[in-house]
C-alpha positions as CSV (number, residue, x, y, z in Angstrom):
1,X,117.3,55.3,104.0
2,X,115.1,58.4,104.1
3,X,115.3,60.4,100.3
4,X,115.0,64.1,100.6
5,X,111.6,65.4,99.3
6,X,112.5,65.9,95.5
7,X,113.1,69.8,94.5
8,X,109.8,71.8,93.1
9,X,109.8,73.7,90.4
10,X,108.2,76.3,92.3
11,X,110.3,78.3,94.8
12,X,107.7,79.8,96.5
13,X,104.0,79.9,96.8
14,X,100.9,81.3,98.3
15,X,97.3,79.9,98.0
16,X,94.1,81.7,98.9
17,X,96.2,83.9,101.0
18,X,93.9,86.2,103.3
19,X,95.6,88.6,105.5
20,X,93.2,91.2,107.7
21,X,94.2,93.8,109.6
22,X,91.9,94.8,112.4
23,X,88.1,93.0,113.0
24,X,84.3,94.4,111.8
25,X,83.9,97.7,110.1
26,X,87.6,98.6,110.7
27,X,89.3,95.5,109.4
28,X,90.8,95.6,106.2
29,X,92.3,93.3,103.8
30,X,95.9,93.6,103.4
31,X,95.7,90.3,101.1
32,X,92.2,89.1,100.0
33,X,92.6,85.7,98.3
34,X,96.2,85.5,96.6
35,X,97.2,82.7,95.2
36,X,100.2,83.1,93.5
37,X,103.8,80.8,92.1
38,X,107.5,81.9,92.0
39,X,109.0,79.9,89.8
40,X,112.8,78.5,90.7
41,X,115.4,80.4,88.8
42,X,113.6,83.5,87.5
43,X,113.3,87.0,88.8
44,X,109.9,88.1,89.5
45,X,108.8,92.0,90.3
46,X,105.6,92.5,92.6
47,X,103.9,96.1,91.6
48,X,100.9,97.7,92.5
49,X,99.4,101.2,93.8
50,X,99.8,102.6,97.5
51,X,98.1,99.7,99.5
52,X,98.0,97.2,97.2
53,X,99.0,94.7,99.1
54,X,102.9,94.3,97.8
55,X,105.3,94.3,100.9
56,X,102.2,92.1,103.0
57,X,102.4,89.5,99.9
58,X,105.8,90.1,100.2
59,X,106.4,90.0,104.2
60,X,104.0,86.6,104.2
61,X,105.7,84.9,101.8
62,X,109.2,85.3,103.6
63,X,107.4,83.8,107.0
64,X,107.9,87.5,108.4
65,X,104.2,88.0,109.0
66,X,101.7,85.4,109.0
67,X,98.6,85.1,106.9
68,X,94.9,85.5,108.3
69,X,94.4,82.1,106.5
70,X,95.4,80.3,103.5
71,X,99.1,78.6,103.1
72,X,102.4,79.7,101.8
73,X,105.4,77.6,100.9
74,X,108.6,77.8,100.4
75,X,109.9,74.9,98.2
76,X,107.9,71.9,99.6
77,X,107.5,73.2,102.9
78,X,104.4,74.9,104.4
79,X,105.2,77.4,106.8
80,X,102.3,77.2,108.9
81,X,103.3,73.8,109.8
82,X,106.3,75.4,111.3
83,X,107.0,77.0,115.0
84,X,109.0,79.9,115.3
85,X,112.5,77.8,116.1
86,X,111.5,76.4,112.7
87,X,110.9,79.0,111.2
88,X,114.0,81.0,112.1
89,X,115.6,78.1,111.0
90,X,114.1,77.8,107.6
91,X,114.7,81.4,106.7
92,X,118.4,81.3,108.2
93,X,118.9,78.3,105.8
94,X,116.8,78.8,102.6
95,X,116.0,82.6,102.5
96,X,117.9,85.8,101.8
97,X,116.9,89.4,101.8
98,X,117.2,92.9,100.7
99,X,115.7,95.7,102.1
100,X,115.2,98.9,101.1
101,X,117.1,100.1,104.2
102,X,120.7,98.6,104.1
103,X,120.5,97.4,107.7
104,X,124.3,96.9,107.4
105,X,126.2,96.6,110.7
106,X,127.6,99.4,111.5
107,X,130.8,98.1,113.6
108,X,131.8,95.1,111.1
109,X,133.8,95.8,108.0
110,X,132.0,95.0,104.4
111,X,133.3,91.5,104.4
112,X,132.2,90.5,107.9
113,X,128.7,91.7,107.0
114,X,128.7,89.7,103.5
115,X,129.6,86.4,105.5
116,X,127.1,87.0,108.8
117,X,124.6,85.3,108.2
118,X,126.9,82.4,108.0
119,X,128.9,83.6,111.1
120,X,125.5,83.1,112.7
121,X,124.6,79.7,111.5
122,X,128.0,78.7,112.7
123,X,129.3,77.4,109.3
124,X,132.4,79.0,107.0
125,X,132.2,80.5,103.5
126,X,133.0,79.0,100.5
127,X,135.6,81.1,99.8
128,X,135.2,80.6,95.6
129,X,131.9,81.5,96.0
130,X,132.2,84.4,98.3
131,X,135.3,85.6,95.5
132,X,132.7,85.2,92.7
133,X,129.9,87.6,94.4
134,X,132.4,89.7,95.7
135,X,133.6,90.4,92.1
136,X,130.2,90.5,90.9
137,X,129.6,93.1,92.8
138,X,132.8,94.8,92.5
139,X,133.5,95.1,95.8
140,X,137.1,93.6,95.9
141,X,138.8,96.6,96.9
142,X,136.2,97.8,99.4
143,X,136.4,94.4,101.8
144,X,138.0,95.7,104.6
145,X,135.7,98.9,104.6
146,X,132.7,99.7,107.2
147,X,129.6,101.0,106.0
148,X,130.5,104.8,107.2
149,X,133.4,104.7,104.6
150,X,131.1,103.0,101.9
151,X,128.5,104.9,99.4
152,X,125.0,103.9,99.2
153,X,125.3,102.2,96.1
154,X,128.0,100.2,97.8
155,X,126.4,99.9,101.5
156,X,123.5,97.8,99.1
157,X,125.7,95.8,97.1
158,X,127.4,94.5,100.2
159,X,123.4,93.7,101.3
160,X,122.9,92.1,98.2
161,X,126.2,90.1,98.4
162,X,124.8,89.1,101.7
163,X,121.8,87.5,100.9
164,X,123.7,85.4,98.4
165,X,126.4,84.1,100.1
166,X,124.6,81.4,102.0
167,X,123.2,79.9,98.6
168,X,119.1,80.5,99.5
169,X,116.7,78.8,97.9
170,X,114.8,82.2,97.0
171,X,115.8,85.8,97.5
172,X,113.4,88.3,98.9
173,X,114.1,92.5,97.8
174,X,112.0,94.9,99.2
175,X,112.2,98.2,97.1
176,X,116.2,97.6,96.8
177,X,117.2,100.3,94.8
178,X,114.2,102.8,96.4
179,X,117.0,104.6,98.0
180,X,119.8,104.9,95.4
181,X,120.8,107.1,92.6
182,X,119.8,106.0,89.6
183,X,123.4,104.5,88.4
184,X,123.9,102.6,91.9
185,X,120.3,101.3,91.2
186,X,120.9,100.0,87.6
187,X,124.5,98.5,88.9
188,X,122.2,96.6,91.9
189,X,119.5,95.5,89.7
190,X,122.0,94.5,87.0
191,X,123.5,92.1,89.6
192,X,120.3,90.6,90.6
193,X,119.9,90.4,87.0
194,X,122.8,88.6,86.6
195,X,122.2,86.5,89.9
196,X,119.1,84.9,88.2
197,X,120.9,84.4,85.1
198,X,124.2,83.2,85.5
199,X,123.9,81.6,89.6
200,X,120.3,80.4,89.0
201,X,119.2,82.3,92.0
202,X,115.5,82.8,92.7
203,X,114.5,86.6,93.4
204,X,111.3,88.0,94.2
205,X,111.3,91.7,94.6
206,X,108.8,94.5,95.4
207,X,109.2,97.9,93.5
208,X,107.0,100.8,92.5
209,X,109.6,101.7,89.7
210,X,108.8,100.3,85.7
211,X,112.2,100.7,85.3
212,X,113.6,98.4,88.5
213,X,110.4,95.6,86.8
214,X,111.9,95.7,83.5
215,X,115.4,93.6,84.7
216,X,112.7,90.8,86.1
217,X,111.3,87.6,83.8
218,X,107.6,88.3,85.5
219,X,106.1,90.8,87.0
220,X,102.9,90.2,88.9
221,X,100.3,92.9,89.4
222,X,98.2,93.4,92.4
223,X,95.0,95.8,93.4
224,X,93.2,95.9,96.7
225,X,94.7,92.9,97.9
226,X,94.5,90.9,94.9
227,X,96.6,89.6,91.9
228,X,95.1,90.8,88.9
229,X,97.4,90.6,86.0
230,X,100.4,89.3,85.0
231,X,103.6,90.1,82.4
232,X,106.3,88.2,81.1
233,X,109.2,89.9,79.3
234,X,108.3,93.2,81.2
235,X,109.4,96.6,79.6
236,X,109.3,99.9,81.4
237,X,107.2,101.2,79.0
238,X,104.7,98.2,78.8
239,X,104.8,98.0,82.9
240,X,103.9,102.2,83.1
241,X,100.7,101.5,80.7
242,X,99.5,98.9,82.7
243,X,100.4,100.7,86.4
244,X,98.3,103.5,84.6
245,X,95.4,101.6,84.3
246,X,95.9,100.8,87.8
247,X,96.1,103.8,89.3
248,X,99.3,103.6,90.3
């Protein structure tokens, strides 16, 4: 009998990640030596100025761009050993995300777009645990609803309830609030919030906004391409001082 690779502690990882754009005097380093853990079952923000490398760190550690060198993992698995059927695979089964744009589909109702991903894998919902997110969420009365007849708060709650309902390992968000008011915003990052908490979900998010870092455990700081500080127990006001000194 074969046992199943015991569960890490760490969700996700990159290790002297290097990511260049472009070769000689043009190239430029997106990521320049980040090494970096995501622990299981916290919430960690990514910040740092214009170009600091945030949605590349971000983009490479969801397997959505590849890295120059160095390795990234998610759990215990190293996604450069992987080829792209794996990799789809891998992300189908162990990854979720929010984007900053909804990227809803338009045709399906808010229901049918909570439970695709699992329409695509072929497998049904766990209907107590789709109930549970939906009334997280508070979308109970808005099921049968396409995104055309849905708010923008809502349109991103239904993304959010998306990425959860196949149970990933690790939850990547993208700016997720960037393009809502600022009481849709505080209801998403509330539920995130809550995700971590209560569902022991994993979330990794990238935001420009002290306010949207001061719902995560950690927030990781990076300049020109490389992590140079960290936080635990973020505050908005603590997170603005040191974004100052950033310059961003």
């Amino acid at each position: 009998m074969t046992l199943a690779p015991p569960r890490t502690a760490t969700a996700a990882s990159i290790t002297d990640g290097v990511k260049t754009y472009g070769r000689g005097d043009s190239a430029v380093h997106a990521l320049d030596g980040v090494s970096v853990d995501f622990e299981r079952g916290a919430f960690t923000a990514i910040m740092g100025p214009s170009g600091s490398g945030k949605s590349t760190l971000l983009h490479t550690l969801a397997g959505l761009d590849a890295l120059s060198s160095g390795s990234v993992r998610i759990g215990n698995t190293d996604l450069g050993s992987l080829n792209d059927r794996q990799l789809t695979m891998l992300r189908r089964k162990s990854v979720g995300f929010i984007f900053q744009s909804f990227n809803l589909i338009p045709t399906l109702t808010a229901e049918e777009n909570i439970k695709l991903p699992l329409t695509i894998a072929g497998d049904s919902a766990d209907e107590e645990w789709f109930q549970t997110i939906v009334g997280t969420v508070g979308l109970d009365d808005r099921l049968t609803h396409r995104p055309s007849e849905l708010s923008g708060g809502q349109q991103q709650r239904v993304a959010a309830a998306r990425a959860l309902v196949s149970r990933p390992d690790i939850i990547f968000a993208d700016e997720p609030s960037g393009n809502l008011d600022s009481t849709s915003g505080a209801e998403l990052l509330g539920f995130m919030r809550r995700a971590v908490r209560e569902f022991d979900q994993t979330i990794v998010m990238v935001t420009h906004d002290p306010v949207a870092a001061g719902y995560a455990d950690r927030v990781v700081f990076l300049a020109d391409g490389s992590v140079v500080d960290e936080m635990h127990e973020p505050t908005p006001e603590r997170v603005l001082d040191r974004m100052k000194n950033l310059g961003g």
